[in-house]
C-alpha positions in Angstrom: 26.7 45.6 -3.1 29.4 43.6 -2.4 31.9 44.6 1.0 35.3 43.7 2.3 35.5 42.3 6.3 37.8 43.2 8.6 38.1 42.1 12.3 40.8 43.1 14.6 41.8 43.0 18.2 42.8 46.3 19.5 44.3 46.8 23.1 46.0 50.1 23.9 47.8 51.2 20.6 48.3 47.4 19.8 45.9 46.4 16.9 45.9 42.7 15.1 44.1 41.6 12.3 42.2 38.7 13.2 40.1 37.8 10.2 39.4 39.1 6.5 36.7 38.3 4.3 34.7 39.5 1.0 31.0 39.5 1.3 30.1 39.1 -2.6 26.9 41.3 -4.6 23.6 39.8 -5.2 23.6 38.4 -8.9 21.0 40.9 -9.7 20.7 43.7 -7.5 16.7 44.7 -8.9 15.7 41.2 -8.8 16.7 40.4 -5.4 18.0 43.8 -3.5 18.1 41.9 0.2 21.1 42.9 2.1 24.0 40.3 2.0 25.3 39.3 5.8 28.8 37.7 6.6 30.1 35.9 9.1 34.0 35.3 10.6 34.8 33.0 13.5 38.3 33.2 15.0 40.4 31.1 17.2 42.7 32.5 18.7 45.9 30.8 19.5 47.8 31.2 23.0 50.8 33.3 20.9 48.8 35.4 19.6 47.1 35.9 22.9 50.9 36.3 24.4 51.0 39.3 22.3 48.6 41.4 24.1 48.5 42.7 28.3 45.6 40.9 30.5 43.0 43.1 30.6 40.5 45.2 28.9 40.8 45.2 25.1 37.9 45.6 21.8 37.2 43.4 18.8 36.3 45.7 16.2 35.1 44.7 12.7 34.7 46.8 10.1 32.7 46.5 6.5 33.8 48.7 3.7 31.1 48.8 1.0 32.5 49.4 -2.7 31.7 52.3 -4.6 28.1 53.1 -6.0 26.2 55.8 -8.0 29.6 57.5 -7.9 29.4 57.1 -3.9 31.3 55.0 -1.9 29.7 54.7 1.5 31.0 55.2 5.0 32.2 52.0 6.2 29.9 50.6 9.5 31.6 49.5 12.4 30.8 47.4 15.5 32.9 46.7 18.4 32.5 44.6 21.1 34.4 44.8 24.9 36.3 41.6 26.1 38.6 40.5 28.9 42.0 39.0 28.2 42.8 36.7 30.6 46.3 34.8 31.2 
């Protein structure tokens, strides 16, 4: 099943989109059905840092699956706690 990435950086109600990415289908779904898995690496720059207050704030990404057996399902999130720093 292919799935559309997101990653973001959410402090407060400030929220910037770090990275997007498409995680593509198998060729053939019955002849190899293992999971796909995606990665994103970010850099972030010291303007996009400015952006944001030191302190607490959450990277979030977020997979959206696409639509199947007339289903399209819930997208899975994970977030992770970090420290801005200045």
């Amino acid at each position: 099943m292919p799935a559309d990435l997101q990653m973001d950086l959410v402090q407060g109600t400030r929220a910037e989109t770090l990275a997007v990415a498409f995680i593509p289908a198998n060729v053939n779904k019955s002849y190899d059905p293992r999971p796909r898995h995606g990665t994103a690496s970010v850099i972030l720059t010291r303007e996009q840092l400015a952006r944001f207050e030191a302190g607490p704030a959450i990277v979030r990404a977020t997979a959206y699956g696409s639509m199947q057996w007339l289903r399209t399902p819930p997208p899975k999130v994970q977030e992770r706690r970090v420290e801005i720093v200045k």
